[in-house]
Structure formats: structure tokens, C-alpha cells
C-alpha positions in Angstrom: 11.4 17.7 -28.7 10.2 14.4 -30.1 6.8 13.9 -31.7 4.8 10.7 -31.9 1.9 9.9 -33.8 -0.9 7.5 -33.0 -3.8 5.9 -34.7 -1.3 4.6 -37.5 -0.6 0.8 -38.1 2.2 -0.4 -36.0 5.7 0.2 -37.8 9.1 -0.7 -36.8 11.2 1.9 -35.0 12.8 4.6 -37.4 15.1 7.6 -36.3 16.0 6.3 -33.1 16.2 8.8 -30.1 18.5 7.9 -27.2 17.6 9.4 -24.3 19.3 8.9 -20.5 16.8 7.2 -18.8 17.2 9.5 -15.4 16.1 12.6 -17.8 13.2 14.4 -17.7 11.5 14.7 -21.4 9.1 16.3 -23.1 7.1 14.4 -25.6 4.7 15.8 -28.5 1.8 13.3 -29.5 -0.3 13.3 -32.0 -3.9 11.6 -33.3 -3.7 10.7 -36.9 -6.9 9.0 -38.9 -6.1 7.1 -42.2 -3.2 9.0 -42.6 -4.5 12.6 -41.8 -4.1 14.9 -38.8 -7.0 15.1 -36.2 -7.3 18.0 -34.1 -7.1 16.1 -30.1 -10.5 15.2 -28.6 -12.0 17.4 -26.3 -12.5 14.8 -23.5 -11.2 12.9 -20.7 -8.2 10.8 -21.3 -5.7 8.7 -20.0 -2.1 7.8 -20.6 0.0 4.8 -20.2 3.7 5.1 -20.8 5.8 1.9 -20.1 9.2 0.0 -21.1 9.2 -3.7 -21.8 10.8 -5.3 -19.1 10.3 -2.3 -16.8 7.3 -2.8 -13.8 7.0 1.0 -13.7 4.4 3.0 -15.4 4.3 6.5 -15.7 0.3 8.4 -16.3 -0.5 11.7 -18.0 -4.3 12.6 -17.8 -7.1 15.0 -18.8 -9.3 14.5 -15.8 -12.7 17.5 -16.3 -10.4 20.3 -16.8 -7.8 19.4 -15.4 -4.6 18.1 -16.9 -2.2 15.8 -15.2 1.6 16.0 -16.4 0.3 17.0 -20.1 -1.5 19.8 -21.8 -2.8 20.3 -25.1 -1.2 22.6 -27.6 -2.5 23.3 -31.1 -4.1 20.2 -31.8 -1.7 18.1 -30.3 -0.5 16.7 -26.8 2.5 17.8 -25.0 3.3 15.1 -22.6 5.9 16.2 -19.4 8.0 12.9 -18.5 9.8 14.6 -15.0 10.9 11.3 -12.7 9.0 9.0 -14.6 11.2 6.1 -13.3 11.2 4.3 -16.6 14.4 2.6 -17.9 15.9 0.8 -20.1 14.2 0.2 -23.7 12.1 1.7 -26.1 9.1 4.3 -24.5 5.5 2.6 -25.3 2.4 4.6 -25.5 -1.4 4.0 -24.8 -4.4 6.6 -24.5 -7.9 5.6 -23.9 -10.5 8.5 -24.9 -13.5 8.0 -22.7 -16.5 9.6 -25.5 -19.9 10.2 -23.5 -22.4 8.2 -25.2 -25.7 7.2 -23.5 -25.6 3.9 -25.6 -22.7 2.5 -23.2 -24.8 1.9 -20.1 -22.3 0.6 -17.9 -20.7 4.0 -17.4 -22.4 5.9 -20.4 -18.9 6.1 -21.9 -17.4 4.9 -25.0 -13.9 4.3 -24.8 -11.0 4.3 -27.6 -8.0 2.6 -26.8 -4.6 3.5 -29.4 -0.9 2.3 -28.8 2.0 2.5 -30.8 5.5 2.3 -29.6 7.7 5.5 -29.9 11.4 6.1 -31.8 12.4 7.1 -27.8 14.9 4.5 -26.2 15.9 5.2 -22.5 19.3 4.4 -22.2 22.0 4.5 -19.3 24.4 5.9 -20.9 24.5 10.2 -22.3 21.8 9.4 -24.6 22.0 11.7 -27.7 23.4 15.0 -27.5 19.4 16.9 -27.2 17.8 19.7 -26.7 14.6 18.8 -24.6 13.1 22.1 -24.3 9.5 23.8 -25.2 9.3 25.8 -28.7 11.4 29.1 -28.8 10.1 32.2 -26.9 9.6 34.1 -30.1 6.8 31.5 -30.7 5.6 31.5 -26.6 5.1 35.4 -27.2 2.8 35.0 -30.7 0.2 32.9 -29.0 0.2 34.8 -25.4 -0.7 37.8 -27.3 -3.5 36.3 -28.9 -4.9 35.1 -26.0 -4.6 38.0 -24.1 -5.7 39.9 -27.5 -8.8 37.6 -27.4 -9.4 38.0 -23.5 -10.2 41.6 -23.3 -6.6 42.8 -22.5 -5.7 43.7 -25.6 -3.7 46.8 -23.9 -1.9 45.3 -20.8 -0.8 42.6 -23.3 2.7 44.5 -24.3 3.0 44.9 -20.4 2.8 41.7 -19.5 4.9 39.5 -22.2 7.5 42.1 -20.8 8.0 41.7 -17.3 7.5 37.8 -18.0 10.1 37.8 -20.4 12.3 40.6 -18.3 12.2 37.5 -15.2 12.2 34.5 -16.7 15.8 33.0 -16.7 15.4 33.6 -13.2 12.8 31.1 -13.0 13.9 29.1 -15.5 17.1 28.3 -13.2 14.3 27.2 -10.4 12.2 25.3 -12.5 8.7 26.8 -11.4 6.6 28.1 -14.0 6.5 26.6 -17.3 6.2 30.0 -20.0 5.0 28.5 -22.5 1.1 28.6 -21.3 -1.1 31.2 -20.8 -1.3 30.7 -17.5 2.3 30.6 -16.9 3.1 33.4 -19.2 0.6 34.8 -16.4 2.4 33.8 -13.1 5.7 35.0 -14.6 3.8 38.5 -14.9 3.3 37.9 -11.2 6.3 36.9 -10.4 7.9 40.1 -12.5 5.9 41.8 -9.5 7.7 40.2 -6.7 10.9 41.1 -8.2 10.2 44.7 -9.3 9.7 44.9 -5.2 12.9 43.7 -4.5 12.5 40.0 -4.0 15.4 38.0 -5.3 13.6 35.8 -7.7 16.6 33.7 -9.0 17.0 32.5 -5.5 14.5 29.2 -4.7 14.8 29.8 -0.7 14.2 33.6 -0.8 11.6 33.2 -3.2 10.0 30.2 -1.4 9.4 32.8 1.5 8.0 35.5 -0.6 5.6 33.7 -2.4 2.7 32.5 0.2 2.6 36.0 1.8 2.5 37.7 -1.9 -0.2 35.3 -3.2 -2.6 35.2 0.4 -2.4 39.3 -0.1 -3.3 39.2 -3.9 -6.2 36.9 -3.2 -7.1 38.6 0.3 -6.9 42.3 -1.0 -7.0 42.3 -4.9 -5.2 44.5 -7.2 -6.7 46.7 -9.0 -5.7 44.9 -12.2 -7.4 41.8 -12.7 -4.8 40.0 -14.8 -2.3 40.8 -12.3 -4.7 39.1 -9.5 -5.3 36.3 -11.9 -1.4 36.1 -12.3 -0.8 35.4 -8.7 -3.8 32.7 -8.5 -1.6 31.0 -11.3 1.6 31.6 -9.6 0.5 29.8 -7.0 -1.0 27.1 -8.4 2.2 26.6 -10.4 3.9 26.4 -6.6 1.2 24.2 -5.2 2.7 21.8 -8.2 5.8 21.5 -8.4 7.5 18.6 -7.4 10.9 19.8 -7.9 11.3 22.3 -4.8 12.0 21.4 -1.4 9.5 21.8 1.6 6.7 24.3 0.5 5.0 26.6 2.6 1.5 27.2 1.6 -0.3 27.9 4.8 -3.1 30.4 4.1 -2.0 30.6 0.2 -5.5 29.8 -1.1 -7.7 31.8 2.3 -10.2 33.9 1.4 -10.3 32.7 -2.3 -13.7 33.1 -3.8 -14.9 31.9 -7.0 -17.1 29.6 -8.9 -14.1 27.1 -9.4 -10.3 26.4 -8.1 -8.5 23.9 -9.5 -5.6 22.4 -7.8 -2.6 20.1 -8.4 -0.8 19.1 -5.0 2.8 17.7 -5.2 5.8 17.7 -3.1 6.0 18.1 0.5 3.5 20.5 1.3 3.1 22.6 4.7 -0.5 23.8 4.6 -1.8 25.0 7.5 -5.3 27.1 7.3 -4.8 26.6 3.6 -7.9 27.0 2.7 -9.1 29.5 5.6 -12.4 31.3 5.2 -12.2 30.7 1.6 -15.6 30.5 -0.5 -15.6 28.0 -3.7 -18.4 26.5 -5.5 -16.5 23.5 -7.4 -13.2 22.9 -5.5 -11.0 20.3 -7.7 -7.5 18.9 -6.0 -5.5 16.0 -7.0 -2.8 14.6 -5.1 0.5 13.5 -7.0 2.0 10.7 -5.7 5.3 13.0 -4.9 2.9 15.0 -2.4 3.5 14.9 1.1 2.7 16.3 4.4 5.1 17.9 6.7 7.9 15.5 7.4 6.8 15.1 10.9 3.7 13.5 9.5 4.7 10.2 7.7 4.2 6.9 8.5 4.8 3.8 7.5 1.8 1.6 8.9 -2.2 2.2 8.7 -2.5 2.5 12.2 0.2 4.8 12.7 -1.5 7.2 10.3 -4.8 6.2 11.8 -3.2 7.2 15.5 -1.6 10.7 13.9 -5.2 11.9 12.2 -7.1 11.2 16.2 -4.7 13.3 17.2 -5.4 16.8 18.9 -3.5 19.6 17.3 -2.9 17.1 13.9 -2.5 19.2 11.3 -5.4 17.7 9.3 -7.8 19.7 11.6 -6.1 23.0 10.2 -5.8 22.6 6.4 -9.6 23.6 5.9 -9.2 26.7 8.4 -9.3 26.9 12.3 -12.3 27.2 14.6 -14.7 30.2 13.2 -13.0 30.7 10.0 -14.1 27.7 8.0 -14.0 27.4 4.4 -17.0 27.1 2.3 -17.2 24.7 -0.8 -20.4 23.5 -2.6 -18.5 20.7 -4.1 -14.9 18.9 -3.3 -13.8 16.9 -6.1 -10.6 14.7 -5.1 -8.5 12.8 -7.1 -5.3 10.6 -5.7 -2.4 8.7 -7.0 -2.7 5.3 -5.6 0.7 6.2 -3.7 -0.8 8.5 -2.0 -4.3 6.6 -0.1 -3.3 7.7 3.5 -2.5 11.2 2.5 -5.9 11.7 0.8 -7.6 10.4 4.1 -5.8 12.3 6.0 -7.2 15.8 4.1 -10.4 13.9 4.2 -10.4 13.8 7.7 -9.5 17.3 8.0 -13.0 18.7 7.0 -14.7 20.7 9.7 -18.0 19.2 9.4 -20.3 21.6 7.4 -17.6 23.2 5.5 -18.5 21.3 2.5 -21.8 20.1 0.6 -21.2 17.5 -1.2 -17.7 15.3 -1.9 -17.2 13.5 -4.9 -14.3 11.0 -5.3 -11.9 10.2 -7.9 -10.7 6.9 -7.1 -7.3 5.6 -8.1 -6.7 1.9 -9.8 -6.0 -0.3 -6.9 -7.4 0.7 -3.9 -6.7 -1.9 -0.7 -9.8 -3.7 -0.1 -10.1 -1.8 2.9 -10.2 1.6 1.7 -14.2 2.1 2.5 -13.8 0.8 5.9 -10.5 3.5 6.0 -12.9 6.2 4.7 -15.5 5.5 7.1 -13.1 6.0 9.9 -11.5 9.1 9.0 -14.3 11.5 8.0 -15.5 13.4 11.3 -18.6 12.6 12.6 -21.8 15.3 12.7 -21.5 17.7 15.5 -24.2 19.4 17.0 -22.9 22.6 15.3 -23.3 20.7 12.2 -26.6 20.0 13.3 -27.5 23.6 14.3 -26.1 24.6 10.9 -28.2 22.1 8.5 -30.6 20.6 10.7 -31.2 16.4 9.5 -29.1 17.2 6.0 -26.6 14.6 5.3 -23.3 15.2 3.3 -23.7 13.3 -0.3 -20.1 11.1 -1.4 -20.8 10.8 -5.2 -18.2 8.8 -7.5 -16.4 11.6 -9.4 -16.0 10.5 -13.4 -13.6 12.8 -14.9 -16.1 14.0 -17.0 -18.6 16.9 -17.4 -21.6 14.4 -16.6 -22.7 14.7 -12.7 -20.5 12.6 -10.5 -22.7 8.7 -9.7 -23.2 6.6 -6.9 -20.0 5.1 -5.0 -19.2 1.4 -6.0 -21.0 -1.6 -4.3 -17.9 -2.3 -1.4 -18.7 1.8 -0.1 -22.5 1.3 -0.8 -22.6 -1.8 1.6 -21.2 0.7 4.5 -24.0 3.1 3.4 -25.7 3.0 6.8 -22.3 2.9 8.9 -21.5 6.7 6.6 -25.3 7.7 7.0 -24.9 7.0 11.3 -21.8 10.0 10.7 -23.5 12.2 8.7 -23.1 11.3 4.9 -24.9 9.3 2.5 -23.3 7.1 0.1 
């Protein structure tokens, strides 16, 4: 795996790395100060990969606590290029650090912009005979049992980097859970569960069948272990995730979750039915990749086709959020979106049984259409007389979500200016 360092003066390109330009890659990166180390900010960031010449840009992201197609690993960045769509030329990086600092009033953040341009050239041809693979297991293993060591389960830690190590080449051939985390090294100690019952865990469609069931139940009826419940919870967010697999079927995965905090990454095309059913969650965080997708019966090309398809009776918007009497309940949805995705988003939007959540708070992607508010408006459902019965004159606050620890801020001016067309339905702005 490559490693990059940035914060240096710009140098030309040494020790060349040829890479296909249809490969996935990993990338390390690393933030260097007047010619020392520095351990990688604990903040939000973004990060800009492009190719001169190239229109196509691919994004990695710290977003709160959640990370987008990177993660950080002992004081540097591990970046995840899978379909990145980039070709042709030497790979060119830019992170911006977003500090919170009062002094900044615009947005109360100070932002640090590097860029350097990597020894990485995407090529058409083999590229250089690679290994583009995470460190060695023997190193995976050192830092899962410290972790687990420094978690409280010091004695289920043998246990588990066993059965995670006993079943993963089976997922390695399916490309699900990534072992070199924590939290993977935790799903493949869920996923050593499902085969130990006789689930055929090399297999992607067998597996694909197993898993919803097995994860509901493990949420629905915990364990008595709870690293083994936590295991499935990471199992299937690892699931919910990955792009790679054909249609998923997550109806009910995430029903009757309860906790102070779910984080989700949706990608891929996603059946998800009564998802969320009855489920209980104080700070609900999803982003949409822009490889997610509903059900292939739900896409459209036009607005007004997708428009049409969420008025619909029976659309299955109305059932991702749970059916009639077993709604979820969420003090806080926090949504983020790739700009590829805008109808999608609106369409889970519209799928909120009113009083199912108390508040929304809105990542919004680069380059919305200029009609986006006026979209929003029209999908979110109205305030029923239930929803009056249930919180009298309360109206459902949509805050401007800021990827950071500070509390999400008012929506920007072209949602403001519909603020009394939102407040007629039942929301301020």
C-alpha cells in the first residue's frame, strides 16, 4: 500500500507507482509539519482526489463520527479508492480540516486546506505488478487484542480473534467486512456465528439470505454476550455498506434497535422495508452513497416521475420507518447525501410517519438544484391529527447539520424564505 505525505513543499514525483486505473486502491496519508510526523486531527475533514484532465472527483470524509471511504489508523489516514472513476494521470490530493474556533464567525470554523500530488499514476494498461492489500493479519490481531484488552473483554478476546480468523477467507472472497478494524474484526466474530450454525458463509447468495434474519434476531432478542450482540450490529452495518453486493435485503435489519446512537452508511441497492420498525434511537446518523439505491422498481429518471412514485399508496417510502402502530422513535435524524443521490434522500424523507422523529438536521451536499427547498417542502408529510393528538401545537425543527460536534444551525436563506410554507406542515425551519 502506498503512503503519501502532506504539509511538505511541493516536490516532483519520485518512485512512481502504476496503477490500472479500473482498480480499487488503498491509499495511506499522512500530516507532516516542518518535516516531522503529526498525529491526524481529531476533526471533521474532507477529501478531494482528482486527475488532471479527468472531470471526476472522488471524496473521502470524516463527517461527526462518521467516516466516509477512509478511517484513521495509528496517526495516519487510510483512504479506500473502490470505483473511484478516476483515470489516466497522476492521483492529486486535497484535505481541508474544519478546526472549531469561535473567532471564524461565518461558520465558527477555521479551515486548513493541504494538497500535494501523489507518486500514484492511473494507467490503462496492468499497472505494476502490486499488492493492494491492508497490513498482514499477524498485525490486525496485535491491535484487536488491545482493544478488546482495553474494552473490558479481556477474556472473550482469544475467542473472538479465533472464530474471526477461523471465517475470514470466506469473506474475504465476498468482499464484506474489512478485518482490519475493530469493528470488523467484530462482525467477522458474528459472522463465525452464522457459520458455526451451518450457514454457508463463502457463498454471497446464501449468506445474503441469512444475514437480515440473524441480525433483526440479535438486535430483537439479545445474546447473552454483549460483544457477540455488538458483533452483529457491526455485521450489519458493514452489509448496509457495501457497494459491492448485488440487491440487499435489509427489511427489518435495524427494528427494535435501541440505543443512544446508530450510525449508518447506505450503499448499493437496498430493499428496506420496516427497516427501522419500532426501533428507539436518540441520535440516528445515515448517509447515502451515491451507489445507493432503492428497489429497482423504484427509479426514475425525471423529478416528477419520482414526485408521482413517493404520492403513491403502498410506495415503499411509507414503510422504511415502520408500518401503521409500530413506528420508530428518534430524537434526532441526521442525514447526509451524495449529490447523486437528491431524489433518493427525499424520497426517505418523505417516508417519516409524522411524529416518529423530533428534530431533522440536514447535511447538505455541494450542488444542490435550486429547487431542492421547494422539493423538500413537497415531500415531507404534512401534520396529521394523530400528530396533533401526540404533540399538541409542537412543530418538527430542520436544523443544518455541520459535521461537527457543535449543535446543528439554522437552514440557509433559499429554505428560510419557505419557512412559513414548512411551518403550514408542521416544521420550522
Amino acid at each position: 500500500m502506498e503512503e503519501l505525505k502532506i504539509g511538505t513543499p511541493e516536490q516532483t514525483v519520485l518512485g512512481e507507482v502504476r496503477i490500472n486505473e479500473k482498480s480499487d486502491f488503498p491509499l495511506a496519508v499522512r500530516l507532516m509539519h516542518d518535516g516531522q510526523e503529526q498525529p491526524w486531527p481529531q476533526v471533521d475533514f474532507k477529501l478531494k482526489a482528482t486527475v488532471e484532465g479527468c472531470l471526476n472527483v472522488y471524496r473521502a470524509q470524516r463527517v461527526g463520527n462518521v467516516f466516509t471511504h477512509c478511517r484513521v489508523d495509528e496517526g495516519r489516514l487510510l483512504v479506500f479508492f473502490d470505483n473511484h472513476g478516476l483515470h489516466d494521470g497522476f492521483l492529486k490530493i486535497e484535505i481541508t480540516f474544519s478546526y472549531p474556533d469561535s473567532d471564524y464567525t461565518t461558520d465558527g470554523l477555521r479551515q486548513e486546506t493541504f494538497s500535494t500530488t501523489s507518486n500514484i499514476r492511473l494507467v490503462k494498461d496492468t499497472g505494476d505488478a502490486l499488492s493492494l492489500k491492508l497490513p498482514e493479519p499477524k498485525v490486525v490481531e496485535k491491535v484487536v487484542e488491545k482493544i478488546v484488552h482495553e474494552s473490558g473483554y479481556q477474556g472473550e478476546a482469544n475467542l473472538i480473534l479465533k472464530k474471526a480468523i477461523d471465517v475470514s477467507p470466506d469473506v474475504a472472497s465476498i468482499s464484506l467486512v474489512d478485518g482490519s478494524t475493530m469493528e470488523g474484526m467484530l462482525a467477522l466474530y458474528a459472522l463465525a456465528k452464522i457459520k458455526e450454525e451451518g450457514t454457508n458463509t463463502a457463498d454471497p447468495t446464501t449468506l445474503m439470505q441469512s444475514l437480515d434474519d440473524k441480525v433483526c434476531m440479535a438486535i430483537a432478542n439479545p445474546p447473552q454476550s454483549d460483544v457477540e450482540q455488538l458483533g452483529y450490529v457491526e455485521l450489519g452495518k458493514a452489509y448496509c455498506a457495501n457497494s459491492n453486493w448485488p440487491m440487499k435485503d435489509i427489511h427489518s435489519m435495524f427494528s427494535y434497535f435501541r440505543g443512544a446512537q446508530l450510525v449508518l452508511t447506505l450503499s448499493g441497492e437496498c430493499s428496506m422495508s420496516n427497516f427501522l420498525m419500532a426501533a428507539n434511537i436518540g441520535q440516528l446518523h445515515i448517509h447515502l452513497t451515491r451507489y445507493f439505491q432503492l428497489p429497482s422498481y423504484f427509479h426514475y429518471q425525471s423529478h416528477e416521475e419520482w414526485v408521482q412514485a413517493r404520492n403513491a399508496i403502498g410506495s415503499p417510502a411509507d414503510w422504511i420507518f415502520g408500518s401503521l402502530g409500530y413506528e420508530a422513535k428518534i430524537e434526532m435524524l441526521h442525514l447526509s447525501w451524495d449529490s447523486e443521490v437528491n431524489e433518493e434522500a427525499l424520497t426517505l424523507l418523505a417516508g417519516i410517519p409524522w411524529s416518529m422523529v423530533m428534530g431533522i438536521a440536514l447535511q447538505l451536499p455541494d450542488n444542490l438544484p435550486p429547487d431542492f427547498p421547494q422539493w423538500l417542502l413537497e415531500a415531507l408529510k404534512p401534520k396529521t391529527e394523530e400528530g396533533k393528538n401526540l404533540i399538541g401545537d409542537a412543530q418538527i425543527p430542520i436544523q443544518k447539520d455541520n459535521g461537527t460536534s457543535a449543535a446543528p444551525s439554522q437552514m440557509p436563506a433559499e429554505f428560510t424564505a419557505l419557512s412559513a410554507e414548512f411551518l403550514a406542515k408542521g416544521y420550522s425551519i
